[in-house]
N, C-alpha and C positions, 0 to 999 in steps of 0.2 A: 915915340908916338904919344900923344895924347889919348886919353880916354875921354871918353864919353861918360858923362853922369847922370842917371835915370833917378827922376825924384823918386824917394820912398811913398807909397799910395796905400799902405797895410795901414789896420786903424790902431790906433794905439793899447798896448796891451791894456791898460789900469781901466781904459774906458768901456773895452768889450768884456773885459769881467765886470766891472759893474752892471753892464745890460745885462749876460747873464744872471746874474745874482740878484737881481730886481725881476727879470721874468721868475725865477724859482718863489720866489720871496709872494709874487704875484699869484703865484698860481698853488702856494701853499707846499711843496716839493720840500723833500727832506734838504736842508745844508749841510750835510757831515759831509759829501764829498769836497766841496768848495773850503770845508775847514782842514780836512785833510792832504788836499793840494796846497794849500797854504802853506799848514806845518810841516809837510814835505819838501816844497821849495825853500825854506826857512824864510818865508817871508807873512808872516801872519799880521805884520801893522798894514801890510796892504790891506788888506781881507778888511780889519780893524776900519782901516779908513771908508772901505769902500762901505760900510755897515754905517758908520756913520753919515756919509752924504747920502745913502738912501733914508735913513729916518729921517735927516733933516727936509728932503725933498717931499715924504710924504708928510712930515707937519704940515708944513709951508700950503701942504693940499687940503690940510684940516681944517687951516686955520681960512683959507682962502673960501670953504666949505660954509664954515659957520658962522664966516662973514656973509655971507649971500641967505642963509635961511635960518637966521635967528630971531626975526618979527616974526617967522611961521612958527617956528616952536613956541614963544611966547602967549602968542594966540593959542594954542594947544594945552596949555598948562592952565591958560584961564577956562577951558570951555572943560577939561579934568574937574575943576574945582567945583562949579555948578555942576556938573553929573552927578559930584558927590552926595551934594545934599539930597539931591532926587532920586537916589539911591537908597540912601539913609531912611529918607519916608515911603519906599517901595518895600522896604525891610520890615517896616513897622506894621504895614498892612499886610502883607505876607503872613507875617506869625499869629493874625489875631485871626487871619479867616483859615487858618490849620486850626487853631485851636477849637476855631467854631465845628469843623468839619470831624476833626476826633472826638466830639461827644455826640454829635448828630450818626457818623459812620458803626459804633460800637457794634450797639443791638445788631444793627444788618449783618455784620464780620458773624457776629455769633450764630444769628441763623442760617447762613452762607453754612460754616466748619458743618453745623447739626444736618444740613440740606445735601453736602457730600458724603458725609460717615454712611447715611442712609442711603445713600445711592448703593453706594458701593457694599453694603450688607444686602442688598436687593440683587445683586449682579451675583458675588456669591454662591444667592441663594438658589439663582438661577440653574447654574453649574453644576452645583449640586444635583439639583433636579433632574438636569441631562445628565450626567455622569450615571445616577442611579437607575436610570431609566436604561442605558446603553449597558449597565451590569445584570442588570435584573432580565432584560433580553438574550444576556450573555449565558445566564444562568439559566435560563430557562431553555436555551438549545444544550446545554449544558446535559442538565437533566433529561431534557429530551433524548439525548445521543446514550447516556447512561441504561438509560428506559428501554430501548433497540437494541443495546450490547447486553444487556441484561435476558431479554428475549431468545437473542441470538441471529437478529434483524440487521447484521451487517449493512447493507446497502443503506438504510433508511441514516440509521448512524453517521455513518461516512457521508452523507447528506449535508447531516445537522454540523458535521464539521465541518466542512467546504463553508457551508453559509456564515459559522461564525469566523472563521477564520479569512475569508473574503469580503463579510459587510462590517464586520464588529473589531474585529481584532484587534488594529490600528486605532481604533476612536477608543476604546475603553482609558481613562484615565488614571485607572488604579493600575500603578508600575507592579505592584504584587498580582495582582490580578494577572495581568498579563505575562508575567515570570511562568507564573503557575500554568497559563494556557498554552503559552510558549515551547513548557516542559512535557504535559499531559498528552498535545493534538499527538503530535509525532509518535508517543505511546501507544496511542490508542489507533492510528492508522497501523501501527507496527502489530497490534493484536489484533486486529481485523485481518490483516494480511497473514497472520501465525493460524488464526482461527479458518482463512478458507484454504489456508493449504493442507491443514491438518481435513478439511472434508475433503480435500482434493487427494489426499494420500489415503485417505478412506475409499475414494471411489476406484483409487485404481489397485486398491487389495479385491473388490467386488468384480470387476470389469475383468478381473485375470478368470478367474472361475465362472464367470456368465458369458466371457468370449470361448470358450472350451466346450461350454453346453452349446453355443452358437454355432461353434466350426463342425461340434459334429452332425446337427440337425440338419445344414445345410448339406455337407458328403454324402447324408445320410439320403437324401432325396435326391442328389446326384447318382448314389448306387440306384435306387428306386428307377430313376431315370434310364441308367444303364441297360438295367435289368432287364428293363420292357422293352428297348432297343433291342437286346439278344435275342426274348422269344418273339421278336416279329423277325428278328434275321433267320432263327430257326425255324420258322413256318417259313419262311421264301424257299430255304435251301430244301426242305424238302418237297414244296410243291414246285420247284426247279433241277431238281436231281437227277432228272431224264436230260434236261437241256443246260451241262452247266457253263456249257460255253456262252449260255445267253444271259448270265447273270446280271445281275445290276447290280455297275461296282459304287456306289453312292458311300458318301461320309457320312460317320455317326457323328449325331447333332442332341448332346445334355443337354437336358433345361433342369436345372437346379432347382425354376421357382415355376407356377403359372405364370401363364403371358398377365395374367393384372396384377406383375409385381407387387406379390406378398410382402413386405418387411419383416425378416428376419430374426429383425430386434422386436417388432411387437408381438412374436408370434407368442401365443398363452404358453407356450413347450419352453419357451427360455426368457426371461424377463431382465432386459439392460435397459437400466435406466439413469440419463445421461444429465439431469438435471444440477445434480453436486459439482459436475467439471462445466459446464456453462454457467451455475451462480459462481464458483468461483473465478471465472475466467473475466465475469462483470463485475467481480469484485476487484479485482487488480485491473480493469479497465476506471473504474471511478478513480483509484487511489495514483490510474497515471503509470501503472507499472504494468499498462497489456503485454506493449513487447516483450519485457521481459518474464511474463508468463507464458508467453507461447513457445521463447524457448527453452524454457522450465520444462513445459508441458512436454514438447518435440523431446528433450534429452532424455525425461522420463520416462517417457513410453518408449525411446531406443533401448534405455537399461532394462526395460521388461521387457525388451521383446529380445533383445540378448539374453534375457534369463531364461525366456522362451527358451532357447537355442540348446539349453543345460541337457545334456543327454546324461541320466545316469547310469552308473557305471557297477550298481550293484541289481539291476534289473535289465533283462534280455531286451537288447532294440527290437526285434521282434513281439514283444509283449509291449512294449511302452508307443510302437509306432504312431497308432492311431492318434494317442491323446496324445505326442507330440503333433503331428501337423493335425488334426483337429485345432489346437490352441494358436495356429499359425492360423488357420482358417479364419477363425473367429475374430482374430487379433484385426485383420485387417479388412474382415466385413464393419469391424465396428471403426477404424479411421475412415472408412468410405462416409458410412453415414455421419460423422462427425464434419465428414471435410465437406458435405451437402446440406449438412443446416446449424454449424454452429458458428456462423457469422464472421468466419475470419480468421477464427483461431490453427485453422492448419492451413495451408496452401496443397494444391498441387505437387508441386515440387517437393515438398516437405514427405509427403506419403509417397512419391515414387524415391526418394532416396531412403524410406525404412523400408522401402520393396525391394529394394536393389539390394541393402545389405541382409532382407532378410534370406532373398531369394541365392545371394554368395552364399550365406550360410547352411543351407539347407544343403544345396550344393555339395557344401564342402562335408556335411553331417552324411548325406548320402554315399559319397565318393569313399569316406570313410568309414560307414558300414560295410558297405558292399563290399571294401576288399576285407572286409573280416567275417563274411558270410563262406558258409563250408557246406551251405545245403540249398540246391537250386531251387527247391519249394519255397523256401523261405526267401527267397530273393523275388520269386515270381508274388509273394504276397503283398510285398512290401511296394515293390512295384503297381501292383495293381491301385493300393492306396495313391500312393502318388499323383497318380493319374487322376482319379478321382478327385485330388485336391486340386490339382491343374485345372479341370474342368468345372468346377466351382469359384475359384476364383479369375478363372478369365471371363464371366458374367457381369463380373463388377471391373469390367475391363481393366485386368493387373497383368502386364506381361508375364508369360508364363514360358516363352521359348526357350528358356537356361534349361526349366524343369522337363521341358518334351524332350531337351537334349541331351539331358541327363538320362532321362528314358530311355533318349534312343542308345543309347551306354549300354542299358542293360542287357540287351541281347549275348554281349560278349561278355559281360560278366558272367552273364547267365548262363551261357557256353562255356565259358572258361571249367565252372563250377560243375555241367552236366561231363565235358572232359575227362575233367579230374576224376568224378567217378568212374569213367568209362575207365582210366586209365588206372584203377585200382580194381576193378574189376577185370578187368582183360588180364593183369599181369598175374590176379588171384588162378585165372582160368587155366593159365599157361603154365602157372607153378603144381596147379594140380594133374595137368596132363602126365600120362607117363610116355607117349607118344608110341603108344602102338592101334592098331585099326580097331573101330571103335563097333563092339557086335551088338544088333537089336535084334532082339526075341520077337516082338512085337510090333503088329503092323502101326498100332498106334504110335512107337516110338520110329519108327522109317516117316510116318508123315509129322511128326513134333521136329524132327534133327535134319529130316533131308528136304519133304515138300514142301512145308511151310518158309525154307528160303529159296526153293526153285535149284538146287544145285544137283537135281539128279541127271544123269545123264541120258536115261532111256524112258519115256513113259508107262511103260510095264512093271509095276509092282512088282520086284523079286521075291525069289522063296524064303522063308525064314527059316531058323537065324537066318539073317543077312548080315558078312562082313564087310562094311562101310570103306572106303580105301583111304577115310580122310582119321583121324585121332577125335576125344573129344574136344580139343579147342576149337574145332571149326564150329560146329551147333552153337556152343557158349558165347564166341565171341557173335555170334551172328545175331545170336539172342540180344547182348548186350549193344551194337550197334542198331537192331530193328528198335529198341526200346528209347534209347537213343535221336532218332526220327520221330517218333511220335512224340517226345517231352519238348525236341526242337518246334515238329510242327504246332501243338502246343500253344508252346510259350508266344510261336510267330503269327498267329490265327487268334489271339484273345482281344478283346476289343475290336475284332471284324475286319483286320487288317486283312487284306487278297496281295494276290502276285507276289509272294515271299519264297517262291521255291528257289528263286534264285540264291537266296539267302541260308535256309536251309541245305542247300546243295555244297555251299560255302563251310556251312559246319560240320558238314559231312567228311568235305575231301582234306579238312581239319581230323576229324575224327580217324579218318581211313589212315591218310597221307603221313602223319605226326604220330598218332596216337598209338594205334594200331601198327602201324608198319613200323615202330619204333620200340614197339614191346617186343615183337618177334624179331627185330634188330638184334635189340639188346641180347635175344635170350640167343642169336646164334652168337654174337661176338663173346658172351661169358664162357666160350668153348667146355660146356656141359654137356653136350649130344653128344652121342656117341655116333657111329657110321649107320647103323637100324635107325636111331632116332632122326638122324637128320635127312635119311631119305623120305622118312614120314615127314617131316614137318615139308622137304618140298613138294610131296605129295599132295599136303595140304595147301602149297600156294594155288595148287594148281584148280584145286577147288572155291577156294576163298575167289579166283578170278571170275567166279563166276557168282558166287554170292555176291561180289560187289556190282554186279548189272542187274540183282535183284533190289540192293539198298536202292540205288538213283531211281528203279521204276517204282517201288515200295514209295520211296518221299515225293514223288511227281505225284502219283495216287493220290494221297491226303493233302497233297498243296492247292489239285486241284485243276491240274495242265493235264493234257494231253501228253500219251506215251511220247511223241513223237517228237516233243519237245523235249523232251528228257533226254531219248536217244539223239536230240541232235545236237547235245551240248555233251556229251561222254565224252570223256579224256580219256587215258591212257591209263594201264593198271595202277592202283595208287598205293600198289602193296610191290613196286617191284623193286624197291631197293632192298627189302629183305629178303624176297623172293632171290634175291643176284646175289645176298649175303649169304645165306642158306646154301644154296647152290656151290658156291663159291667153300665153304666150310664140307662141304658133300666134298667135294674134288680135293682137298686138304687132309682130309680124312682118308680118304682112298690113296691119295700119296703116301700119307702116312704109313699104310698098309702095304702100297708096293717098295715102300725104301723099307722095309722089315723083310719081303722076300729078297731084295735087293744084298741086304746082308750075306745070303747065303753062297754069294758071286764070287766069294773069297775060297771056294773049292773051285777054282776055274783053273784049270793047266793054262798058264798062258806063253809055256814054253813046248807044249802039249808034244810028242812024236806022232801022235794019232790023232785026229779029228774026234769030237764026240759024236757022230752018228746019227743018234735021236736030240740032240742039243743038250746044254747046259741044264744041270739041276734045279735051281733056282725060277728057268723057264718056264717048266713041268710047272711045278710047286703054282707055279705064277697065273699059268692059264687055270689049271683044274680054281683058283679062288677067282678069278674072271669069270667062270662059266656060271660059277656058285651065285658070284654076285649078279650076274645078269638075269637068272632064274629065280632068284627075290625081286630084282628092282623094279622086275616087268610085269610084277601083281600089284603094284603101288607104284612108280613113277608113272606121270605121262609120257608119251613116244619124245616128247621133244628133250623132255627133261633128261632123258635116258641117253641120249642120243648126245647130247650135250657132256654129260657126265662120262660117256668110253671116249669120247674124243679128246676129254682133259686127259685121263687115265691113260688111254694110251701114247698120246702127245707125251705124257710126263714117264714110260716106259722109255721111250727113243731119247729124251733127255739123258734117266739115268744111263742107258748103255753107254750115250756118246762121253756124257761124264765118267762114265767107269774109266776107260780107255785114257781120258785126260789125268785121273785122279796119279798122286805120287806114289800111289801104296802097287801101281803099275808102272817096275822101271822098265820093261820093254817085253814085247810078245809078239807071236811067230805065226804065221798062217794057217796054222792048225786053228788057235785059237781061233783066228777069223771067221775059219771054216764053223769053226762052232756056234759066233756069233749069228753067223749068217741063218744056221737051223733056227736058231732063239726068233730070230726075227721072223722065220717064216712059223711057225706056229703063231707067232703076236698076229701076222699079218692072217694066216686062215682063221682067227678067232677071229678076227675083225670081220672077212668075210661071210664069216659064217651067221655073224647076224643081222645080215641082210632082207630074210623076213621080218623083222623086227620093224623097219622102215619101208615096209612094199607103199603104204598109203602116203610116205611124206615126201613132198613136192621138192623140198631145197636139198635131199641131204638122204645118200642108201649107205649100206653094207659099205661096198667101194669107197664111198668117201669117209668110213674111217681108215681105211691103212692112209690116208693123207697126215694122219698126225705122227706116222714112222717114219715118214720122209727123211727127215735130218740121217737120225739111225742106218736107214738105209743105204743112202745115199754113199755115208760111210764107209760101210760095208764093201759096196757095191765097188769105191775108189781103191780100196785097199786089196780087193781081189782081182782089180783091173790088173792085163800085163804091162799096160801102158799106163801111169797111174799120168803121166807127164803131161798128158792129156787135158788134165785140170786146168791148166795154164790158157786152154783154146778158149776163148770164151765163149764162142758157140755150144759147144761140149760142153760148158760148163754150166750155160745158162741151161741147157738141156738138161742134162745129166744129175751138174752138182750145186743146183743154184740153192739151196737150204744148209752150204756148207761156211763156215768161215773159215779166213785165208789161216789166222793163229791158231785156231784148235788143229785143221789141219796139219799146221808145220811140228804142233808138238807131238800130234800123236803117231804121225809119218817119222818120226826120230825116232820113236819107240819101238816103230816094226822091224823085226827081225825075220832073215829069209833065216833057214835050215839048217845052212852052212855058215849060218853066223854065230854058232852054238859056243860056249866057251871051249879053247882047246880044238876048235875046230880048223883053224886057221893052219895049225901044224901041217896039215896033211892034205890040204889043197888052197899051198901058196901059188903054186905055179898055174892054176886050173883057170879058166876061163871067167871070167865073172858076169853072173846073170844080168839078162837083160832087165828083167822085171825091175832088178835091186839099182841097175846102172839108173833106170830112167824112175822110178823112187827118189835116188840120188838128186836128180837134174830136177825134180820138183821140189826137193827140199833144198836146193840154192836156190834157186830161182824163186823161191816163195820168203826165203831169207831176206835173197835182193828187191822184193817188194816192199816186204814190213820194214 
């Protein structure tokens, strides 16, 4: 096949590097590359050549150039050559008229130089001028401010400073000058501010001792006030003492001051004068440092009024009270007036938060005397000041309800404290009793111990001697609780306080309840009475129950109420837990007594071949000290008390028998003995009947219903003599019969019974005999009581 031949149409290498290398060459373009492709390809006579048909090419353009405008340059070169010359004589005239003009100009140059030197010493001098003028102004408030610190004219000073240091300061030109005043102002505000704090710590060494004579002036015309409120309450009460239920219960209203609020501070009696803490207060208001003297001020007067607070420790709170809150008084009459005319420098708020911590700490100053007070008088004084300062400072409207409520504290304090004596007193009384019946020779001493507390029983003056049926504790302690009421009513009645019997009633049934019935607690449970003493002392309850419906009508009296209130708020005896102690230790005692005859029960045959007849030894022994005891008890106990007391005692008789019977020191016994039992029992029981007069007048309880406390005993008895004892078992019969019996003491001491023929050695000689019924149906009650338990 044939090809095809396509003419070549690319332009010739040598020719398109020449255009290149003619555009570079044109346009001024570095050649190193074009030479270095050259020498690269190893062909550099190209390059060679193509350098050479371009310069040829641009001769050729030179020369074609300067063929076309070389008649213009020639023209050019002629019209050069006449310029010259016209040049040459422009030169010549040129330098002749400088010359003219450098001797003509001289002089002038010279007085020109002479015309600005003098300017410019004139400007200078100007400067000067001002400058000395701005110093000498400088100096002169200078010395002016010097002249007022020198006086002691704070303000005016600080004045003269402000103004140089605001108008002058900046403008003064002397750099010393101003170093100097730069260093000085700051100085001298700084001894200006040294100088009114030093009057301001002056004033308030003054203000401590001038508020002290203020706080008391003022209490003092508050008592004044008081005062004359009491004797107008004291003429009401008594041209109302026929009508006091009509009383007029109205509140007491101090006035501290007259109604055309006197000031305090100006009074001629105490001189506070407030001018030193208001100039200084304007002295650090100029200097720009108010605020920070008002809290100056505020913390200063916290630290003194905290110093206030200093209770010392080597002088009685009682001696020092006054001029403590006197100095409280005072302290805070004077931030009132402070916070009403010295323009800002306290707030509100400011003075109820030093009230706040004054009034905690008072508080806490109070709460902490008072528990270290030992003497009610001395609380009631202290107290009464109090009050008085409450009602002086609640004029200048300062919350004063912490301090009322600390008042109202006081009553129990103050109770607490009348108590405690009572409770040293009482136990004095008690220790001194020796508790036998207490005899008065004299009619005087029957109405001192018995009328004057209403605890008599007959209104017939008895004969003298008269033996009293109570000890001396009763008079004493009666004494000591009447005295009692009257330091309650008292304390509850000062200040014109009404309707307090409630209150009083309260520290009463305190006093009676706790105090009293807790001393004669004590003194039965320290088991120091003997069986004589402690029927006296119940004798005494018995009495004391009645003195105590004389204290509640005695403190309704001086409260103020009607009896009738009083009786209708009586409670229950508030002496009857020792009364039941007492009582209780009486019956303890008398036990004690019957387990000493009880001893003697060990001469009992309790295998006996005979009955004893008239009963057991020990029996005898037992009634004849029963009869003894009932023939004292009944000149000194009451019917109830008495009554009370054989019912334990014999109760506690039918114990021990049925204990006898159970005890191990009894391994078995025979019906004899029972027999004998049985006599024991019927004397216990005709003693019991036999004091039956003794209870004719009492409603719950005769003769008869003592043999109720033998029942058990009885009962006993009564089983163990049955021929049928089996019977037990019926519960009809039983609930009848033996219902005071239990099922185990029964079974042990039915073990223990022996018939006749159960004797030892007895069995030899009637094995073959019959055996008793009694003993067969014994028998059948003690399985069958067996098979129960």
């Amino acid at each position: 096949m044939r090809q095809k031949l396509v003419p070549d149409l690319s332009p010739d290498p040598e020719k398109q590097d020449l255009i290149l290398l003619s555009t570079a060459i044109s346009n001024g373009d570095d050649l190193a590359p074009f030479v270095r492709r050259a020498f690269a390809a190893g062909r550099p006579d190209t390059l060679l050549h193509s350098l050479r048909t371009f310069s040829r090419s641009k001769d050729s353009e030179i020369q074609d150039l300067c063929r076309s405008h070389f008649h213009d340059f020639i023209a050019a070169v002629d019209n050069l050559r006449s310029l010259l010359s016209a040049v040459d004589s422009l030169k010549t005239s040129i330098s002749d008229s400088d010359h003219v003009l450098q001797s003509v100009a001289g002089p002038l140059l010279s007085s020109l130089d002479a015309y600005i030197e003098a300017r410019r010493i004139s400007s200078n001098l100007s400067a000067a001028l001002s400058s000395t003028r701005l110093c000498i102004r400088a100096l002169s408030l200078c010395s002016k401010a010097n002249s007022h610190l020198s006086s002691g004219n704070l303000y005016p000073a600080l004045r003269a400073i402000d103004e140089l240091e605001r108008d002058l300061l900046h403008l003064i030109p002397s750099s010393t000058l101003q170093r100097m005043l730069h260093r000085r102002i700051p100085a001298i505000r700084a001894y200006a501010e040294r100088a009114a704090t030093r009057a301001f710590s002056d004033w308030m060494v003054q203000i401590r001792v001038a508020a002290r004579g203020l706080g008391q002036l003022a209490i003092g015309r508050a008592s004044a006030a008081r005062q004359r409120d009491e004797d107008l309450r004291a003429k009401q009460r008594l041209a109302e003492e026929q009508s006091r239920s009509a009383l007029v219960r109205s509140s007491c209203s101090y006035t501290l001051l007259p109604d055309d609020d006197d000031d305090l501070s100006s009074s001629s009696e105490v001189v506070v004068d407030l001018t030193p803490l208001y100039r200084a207060f304007h002295i650090h208001q100029t200097l720009r440092l108010g605020d920070r003297f008002k809290k100056y001020y505020f913390e200063n007067r916290k630290l003194q009024l905290t110093s206030d607070f200093q209770v010392s420790s080597m002088t009685p709170f009682l001696e020092s009270h006054q001029t403590f809150f006197a100095q409280i008084a005072g302290f805070f009459i004077v931030e009132d007036k402070i916070l009403r005319t010295s323009g800002g420098l306290v707030s509100r708020a400011d003075v109820d938060a030093l009230w706040e911590t004054a009034v905690a700490k008072m508080v806490s100053v109070l709460e902490d005397q008072f528990s270290r007070m030992q003497t009610a008088n001395h609380l009631l004084l202290i107290k009464d000041y109090v009050s008085l300062l409450g009602v002086t400072l609640r004029r200048y409207h300062y919350i004063v309800d912490p301090l009322l409520e600390v008042l109202a504290k006081h009553r129990d304090k103050y109770h607490e404290l009348l108590l405690s004596d009572c409770r040293k007193l009482i136990a004095e009384a008690i220790a001194a009793d020796k508790f036998e019946p207490m005899l008065m020779k004299k009619e005087y001493e029957y109405s001192m111990n018995v009328l004057s507390f209403q605890i008599q029983t007959s209104d017939i003056v008895p004969a003298f001697p008269y033996v009293a049926p109570f000890s001396s504790t009763v008079p004493d302690c009666c004494r000591i609780v009447r005295s009692f009421i009257e330091d309650s009513v008292s304390f509850m009645s000062h200040g014109g306080q009404l309707d307090f019997y409630a209150l009083v009633k309260k520290y009463l049934d305190r006093l009676l309840g706790d105090v009293l019935d807790g001393a004669l607690l004590k003194l039965v449970v320290s088991s120091s009475l003997g069986v004589s003493q402690a029927m006296q002392v119940a004798a005494n309850m018995a009495v004391m129950e009645r003195a105590c419906d004389f204290f509640f009508r005695h403190a309704a009296q001086l409260s103020g109420i009607p009896l009738r209130i009083a009786e209708r708020g009586r409670r229950e005896f508030p002496l009857k837990k020792s009364r039941d102690a007492v009582e209780g230790l009486l019956l303890t005692l008398l036990r004690g007594k019957i387990d000493e005859f009880m001893l003697n029960s060990d001469t009992i045959a309790w295998m006996a071949d005979e009955p004893p007849l008239s009963g057991n030894e020990y029996a005898n022994e037992l009634i004849i000290y029963l009869e003894t005891l009932v023939s004292t008890a009944q000149q000194i106990l009451p019917v109830q008390v008495l009554r009370r007391v054989l019912q334990g005692v014999l109760a506690h008789i039918s114990e021990k028998i049925v204990g006898l019977l159970l005890s191990d020191s009894v391994k078995r016994f025979n019906g004899n003995a029972v027999t004998g039992m049985d006599a024991d029992l019927r004397l216990f029981e005709s003693f019991a009947e036999s004091q039956a007069y003794l209870f004719a007048d009492s409603e719950d309880m005769g003769g008869n219903d003592l043999k109720q406390a033998l029942t058990e005993a009885r009962q006993l008895v009564n089983l163990l003599m049955s021929n049928n004892p089996e019977n037990f078992m019926n519960p009809v019969i039983r609930e009848k019969n033996y219902n005071k019996l239990d099922y185990k003491k029964v079974v042990t001491i039915s073990e223990k019974f022996r018939d006749s023929s159960d004797r030892l050695f007895g069995t030899f000689g009637t094995r073959g005999a019959r055996q008793n019924p009694k003993k067969k149906s014994l028998d059948a009650l003690i399985k069958r009581l067996r098979d129960v338990s």
